[in-house]
C-alpha positions, -999 to +999 in steps of 0.1 A: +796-305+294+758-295+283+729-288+306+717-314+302+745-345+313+748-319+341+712-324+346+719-364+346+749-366+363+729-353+397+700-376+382+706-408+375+726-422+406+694-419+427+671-440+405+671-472+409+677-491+383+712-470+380+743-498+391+768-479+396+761-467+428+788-454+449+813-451+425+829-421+413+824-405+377+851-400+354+831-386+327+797-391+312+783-384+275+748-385+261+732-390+225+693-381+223+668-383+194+626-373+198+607-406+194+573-384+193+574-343+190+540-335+206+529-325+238+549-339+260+576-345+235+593-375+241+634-375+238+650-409+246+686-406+253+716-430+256+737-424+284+770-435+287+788-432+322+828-436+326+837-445+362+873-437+373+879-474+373+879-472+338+851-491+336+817-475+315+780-486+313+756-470+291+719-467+302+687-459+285+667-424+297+638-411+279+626-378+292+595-361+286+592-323+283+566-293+294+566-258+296+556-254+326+561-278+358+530-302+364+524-310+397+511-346+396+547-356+380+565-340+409+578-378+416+593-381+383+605-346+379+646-348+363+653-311+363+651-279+338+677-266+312+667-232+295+657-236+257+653-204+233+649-180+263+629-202+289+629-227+310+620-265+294+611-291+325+621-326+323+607-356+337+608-392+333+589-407+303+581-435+318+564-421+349+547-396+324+517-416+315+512-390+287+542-403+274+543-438+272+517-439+246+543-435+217+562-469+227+532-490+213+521-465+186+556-471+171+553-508+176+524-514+161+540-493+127+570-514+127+582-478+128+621-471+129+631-436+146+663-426+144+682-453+153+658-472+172+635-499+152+602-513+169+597-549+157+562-564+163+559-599+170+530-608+140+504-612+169+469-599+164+463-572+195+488-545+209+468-521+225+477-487+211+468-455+220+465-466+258+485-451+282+511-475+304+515-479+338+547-482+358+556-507+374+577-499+414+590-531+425+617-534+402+654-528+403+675-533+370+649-523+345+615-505+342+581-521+331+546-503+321+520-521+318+492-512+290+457-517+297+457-548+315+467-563+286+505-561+275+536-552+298+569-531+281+598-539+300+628-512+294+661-526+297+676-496+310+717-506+308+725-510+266+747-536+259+751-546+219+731-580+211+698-597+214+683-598+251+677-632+259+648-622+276+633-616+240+656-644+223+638-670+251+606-657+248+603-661+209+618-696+209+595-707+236+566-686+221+573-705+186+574-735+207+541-730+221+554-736+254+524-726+279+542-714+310+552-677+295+537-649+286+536-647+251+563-620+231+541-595+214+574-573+199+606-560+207+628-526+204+663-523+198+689-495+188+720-492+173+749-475+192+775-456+183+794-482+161+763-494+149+760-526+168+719-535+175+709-533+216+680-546+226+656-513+242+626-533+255+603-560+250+564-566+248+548-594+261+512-603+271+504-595+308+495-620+329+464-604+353+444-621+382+481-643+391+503-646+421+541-647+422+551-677+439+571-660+466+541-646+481+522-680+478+550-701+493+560-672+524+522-675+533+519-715+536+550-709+557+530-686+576+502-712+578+527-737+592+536-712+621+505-704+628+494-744+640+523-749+662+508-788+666+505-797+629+532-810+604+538-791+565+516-820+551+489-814+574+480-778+574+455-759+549+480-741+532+508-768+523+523-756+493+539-790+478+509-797+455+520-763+443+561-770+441+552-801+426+534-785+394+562-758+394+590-788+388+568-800+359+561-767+349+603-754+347+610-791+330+585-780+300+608-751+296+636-767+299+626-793+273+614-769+250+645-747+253+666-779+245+640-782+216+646-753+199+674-734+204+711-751+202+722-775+226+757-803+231+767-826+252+792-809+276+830-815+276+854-830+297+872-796+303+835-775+309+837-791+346+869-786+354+860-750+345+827-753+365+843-761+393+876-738+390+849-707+388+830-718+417+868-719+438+876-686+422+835-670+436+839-686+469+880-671+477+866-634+470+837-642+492+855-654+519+875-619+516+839-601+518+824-627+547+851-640+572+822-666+587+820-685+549+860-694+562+850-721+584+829-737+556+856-731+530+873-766+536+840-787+530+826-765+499+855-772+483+853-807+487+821-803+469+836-781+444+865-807+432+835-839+433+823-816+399+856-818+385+859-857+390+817-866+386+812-888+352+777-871+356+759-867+315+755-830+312+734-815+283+742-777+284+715-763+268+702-724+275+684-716+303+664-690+325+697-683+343+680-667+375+650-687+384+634-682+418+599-686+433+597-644+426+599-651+387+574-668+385+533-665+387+504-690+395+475-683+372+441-702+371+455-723+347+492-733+360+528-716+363+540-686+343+581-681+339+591-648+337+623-629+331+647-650+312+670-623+313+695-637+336+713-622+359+717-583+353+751-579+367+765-602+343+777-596+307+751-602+276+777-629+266+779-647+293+738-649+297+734-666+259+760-693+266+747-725+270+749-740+307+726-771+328+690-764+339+707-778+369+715-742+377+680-734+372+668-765+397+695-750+421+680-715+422+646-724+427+656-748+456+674-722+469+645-702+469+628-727+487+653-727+517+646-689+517+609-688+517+613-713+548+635-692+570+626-652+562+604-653+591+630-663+615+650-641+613+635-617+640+636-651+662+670-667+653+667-687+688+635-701+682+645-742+678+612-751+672+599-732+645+635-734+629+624-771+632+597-765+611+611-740+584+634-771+577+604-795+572+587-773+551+617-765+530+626-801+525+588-813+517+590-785+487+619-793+473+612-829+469+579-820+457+595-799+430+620-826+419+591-852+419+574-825+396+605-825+377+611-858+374+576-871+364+574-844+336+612-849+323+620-885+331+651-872+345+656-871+380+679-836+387+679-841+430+693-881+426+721-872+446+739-852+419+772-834+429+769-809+402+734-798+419+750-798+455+776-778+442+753-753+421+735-748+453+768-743+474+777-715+449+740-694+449+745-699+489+783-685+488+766-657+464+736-652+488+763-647+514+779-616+499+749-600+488+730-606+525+761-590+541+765-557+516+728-553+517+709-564+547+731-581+570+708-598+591+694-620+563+729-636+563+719-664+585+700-674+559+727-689+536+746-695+562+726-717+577+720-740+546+758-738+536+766-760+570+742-784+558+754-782+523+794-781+532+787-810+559+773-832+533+737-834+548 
């Protein structure tokens, strides 16, 4: 094993975007090329880690080198591996603002390196020469952000095919859809069997905007705050918002139906819909005991999807839409990150599914944004009161939204929705009690309402 996997190997399982935390290594192998030779050089190597399950994941990690060790990048610092007689100090590129300016220099050349090739979008702007920015908050990939003006997202786990982050975001951009940030160009590389991955993706950034989390969690804070006053009544109601969010997602939706392939869905896809959602909820149960006493009523819900004569259009969709993926601008709602879900296979992301999912995750996210705040006061009846006022006035004012821009009404009583929403709650459920424990009330709470048939 080289330096530098050894280097990597004591690396990589502390960033992170690394997921395969707390599992043990069986073996790890890397292949590296110099997207720019100066000073810093810039290496960009593709990682490839085999667990002792027998399962392997293969991430993206470009490194920027120095003779000597710079103080200011003591946060990004990787490590040092000698190099003809001295010591050679790594860091991360991508924390190395004097090496993130090769990403768009390449971009705007159409440029192919090695085996990576930089495909701009046709657009007029990409700011070259300027230094990125990164991004902290996030967890599966890393973004930089370019003068104010474009954001580079890094998908930092490699898995062969198009991104439908990028595949979305060109359809929609073609479409002229207004609630994205336009794609200004993407990246991809081939692996070692010569199959394209998509590397990263440009897109205009959206300045001077909100994400809709922290606009919702601070009407809910307004509603607290005037113990006498209902949701409707207080300065900061957010369902004017919600409602121009449904309208927003349905133009999305509608496009996405528009221009990228869509069917009517088959008898069989429900009885498959419904046999996953059984299959999700048994290995939660093993992971939660409390989801056992509302096993008996989800699945009631589960097997009214495999008998519903509910139309179904699967179409593709944003996959993982909450109120943090998307941002309020002066001129309406942004949608961001039509990735999907991380975790799951590129496959499984492209295939066609119901924006019912999508209207499920987003009410979802309303329930959340309703109850954070009580979780420090569990016992508090009245203001659990009001979390369920507020949450109820925003999800109808997102399927008004919805409904008025669409002419389709996705909260009618639909059991497919019910039962999409049962299923993020069941998922909510295992995450909440491997990751913060006392947020499980949360889910739990709304899966008694949603297993109960309220």
């Amino acid at each position: 094993m080289s330096a530098l996997t050894d280097l990597l190997r004591e690396w990589m399982p502390h960033q992170r975007w690394f997921g395969g935390k707390g599992r043990e290594w069986a073996d790890v192998d890397e292949e590296g090329f110099f997207l720019d030779e100066g000073d810093p050089a810039v290496s960009v190597h593709r990682v490839r880690v085999t667990f002792t399950d027998g399962a392997a994941d293969t991430y993206l990690v470009p490194l920027s080198w120095r003779d000597h060790h710079v103080e200011e990048l003591a946060h990004a610092f990787v490590g040092t591996i000698p190099y003809s007689g001295r010591e050679t100090y790594a860091y991360d590129a991508l924390r190395d603002r004097d090496a993130t300016v090769p990403w768009l220099t390449n971009l705007v050349a159409a440029a192919t390196v090695g085996p990576m090739r930089f495909h701009p979008a046709g657009v007029d702007y990409i700011p070259e020469g300027t230094p990125g920015d990164v991004i902290s908050t996030e967890q599966s990939n890393t973004s930089l952000v370019f003068g104010q003006t474009a954001i580079l997202k890094l998908f930092r786990r490699l898995e062969p095919g198009l991104n439908p982050d990028v595949e979305i975001h060109d359809a929609l951009r073609r479409a002229d859809n207004e609630h994205i940030a336009p794609l200004l160009g993407h990246i991809e590389i081939d692996d070692a069997d010569g199959e394209p991955a998509t590397v990263g993706m440009l897109q205009s950034f959206v300045s001077n905007a909100s994400d809709g989390w922290r606009l919702a969690t601070a009407s809910v804070r307004d509603l607290y705050a005037e113990a006498d006053l209902h949701a409707d009544e207080v300065g900061g109601d957010f369902a004017g918002e919600s409602e121009r969010l449904g309208a927003a997602t349905a133009s999305v939706h509608a496009d996405l139906a528009r221009v990228l392939p869509s069917e009517p869905a088959e008898r069989a896809w429900y009885d498959e819909v419904a046999a996953a959602m059984n299959a999700r909820l048994d290995a939660a149960v093993a992971v939660v005991p409390e989801l056992a006493a509302h096993a008996d009523g989800l699945r009631r819900l589960y097997a009214a999807v495999a008998r519903t004569e509910e139309p179904v259009v699967r179409q593709r969709v944003h996959g993982d839409l909450h109120l943090g993926q998307v941002l309020r601008t002066a001129t309406g709602w942004v949608v961001l990150d039509f990735e999907g879900e991380p975790a799951r296979p590129l496959a499984e992301r492209r295939e066609l599914d119901t924006p019912l999912r999508d209207v499920a995750g987003m009410l979802r996210s309303f329930d959340y944004a309703a109850r954070h705040m009580l979780i420090e006061q569990p016992e508090d009846n009245q203001r659990a009161y009001r979390a369920q006022e507020w949450a109820e006035r925003n999800r109808a004012a997102f399927c008004t939204g919805y409904s008025e821009a669409s002419g389709l009404d996705p909260c009618g009583g639909s059991p497919l929705l019910r039962a999409f929403e049962a299923d993020k709650a069941v998922y909510e459920c295992v995450y909440e009690a491997r990751n913060r424990p006392n947020w499980l009330m949360i889910p739990l709470t709304s899966l008694s309402r949603l297993s109960a048939g309220e």
